[in-house]
C-alpha positions in Angstrom: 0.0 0.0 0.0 1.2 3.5 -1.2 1.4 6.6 1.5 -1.1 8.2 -1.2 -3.5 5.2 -0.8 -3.0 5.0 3.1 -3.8 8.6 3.1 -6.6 8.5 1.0 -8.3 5.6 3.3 -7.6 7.8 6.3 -9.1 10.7 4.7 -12.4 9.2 3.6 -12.5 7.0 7.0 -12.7 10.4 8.8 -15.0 11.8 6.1 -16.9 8.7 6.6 -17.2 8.8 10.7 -18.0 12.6 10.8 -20.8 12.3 8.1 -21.9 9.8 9.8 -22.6 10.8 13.8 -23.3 14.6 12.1 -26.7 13.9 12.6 -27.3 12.4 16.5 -24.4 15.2 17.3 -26.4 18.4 15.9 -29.5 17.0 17.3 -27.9 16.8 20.9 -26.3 20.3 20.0 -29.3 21.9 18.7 -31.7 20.7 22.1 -28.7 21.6 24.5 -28.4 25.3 23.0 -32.4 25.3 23.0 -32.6 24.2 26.8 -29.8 26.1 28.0 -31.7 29.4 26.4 -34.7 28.9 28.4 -32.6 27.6 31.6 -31.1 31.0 31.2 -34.3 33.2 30.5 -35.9 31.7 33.2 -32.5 31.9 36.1 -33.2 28.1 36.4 -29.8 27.0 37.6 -29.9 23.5 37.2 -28.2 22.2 34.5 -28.9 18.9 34.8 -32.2 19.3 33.2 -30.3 19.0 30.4 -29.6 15.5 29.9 -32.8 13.7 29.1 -34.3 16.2 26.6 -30.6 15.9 25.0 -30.6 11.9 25.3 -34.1 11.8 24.0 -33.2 13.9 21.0 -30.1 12.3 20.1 -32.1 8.6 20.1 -34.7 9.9 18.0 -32.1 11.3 15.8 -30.5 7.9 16.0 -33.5 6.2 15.2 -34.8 8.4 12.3 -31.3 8.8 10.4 -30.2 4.7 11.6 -30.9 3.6 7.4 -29.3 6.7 5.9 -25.9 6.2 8.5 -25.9 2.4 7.6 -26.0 3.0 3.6 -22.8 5.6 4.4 -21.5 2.9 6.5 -21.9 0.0 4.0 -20.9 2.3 1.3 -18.1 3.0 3.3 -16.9 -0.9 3.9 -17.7 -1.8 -0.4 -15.1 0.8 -0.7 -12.6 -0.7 1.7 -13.1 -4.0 0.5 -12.8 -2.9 -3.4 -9.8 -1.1 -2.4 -8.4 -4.3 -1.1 -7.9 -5.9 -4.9 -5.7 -2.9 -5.8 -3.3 -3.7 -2.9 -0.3 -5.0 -4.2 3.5 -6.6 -3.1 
């Protein structure tokens, strides 16, 4: 294997991973900026309040993007594994 084709795995295994967990991470970003608004308009200061609405979010997210994450994923691993007949001695 080549440094060009190590890097280039690396690259689209990162590409890959981010795409992937974008959408569970901006829906537990999105409810915590939402939650710590109105924790903050209404001097609430318990910020544990937090972590169910986030959790909750974040599964739904999960739940609603799970096919669309494992087509990347899959698409992902046919890559990998078509990569693997171009590896030489």
């Amino acid at each position: 294997m080549t440094e060009t084709a190590a890097i280039e795995l690396a690259r689209h295994a990162l590409a890959t991973g981010l795409i992937v967990c974008a959408p569970v991470l901006l829906a537990g970003l999105v409810v915590g900026v939402a939650i710590s608004i109105v924790l903050a308009a209404t001097q609430i200061q318990e910020f544990t309040l937090t972590f169910l609405p986030k959790l909750a979010a974040m599964a739904l997210a999960a739940v609603l993007a799970g096919p669309w994450m494992l087509r990347n994923l899959v698409t992902f691993a046919r890559w990998i594994i078509a990569q693997t007949a171009h590896v030489g001695p």
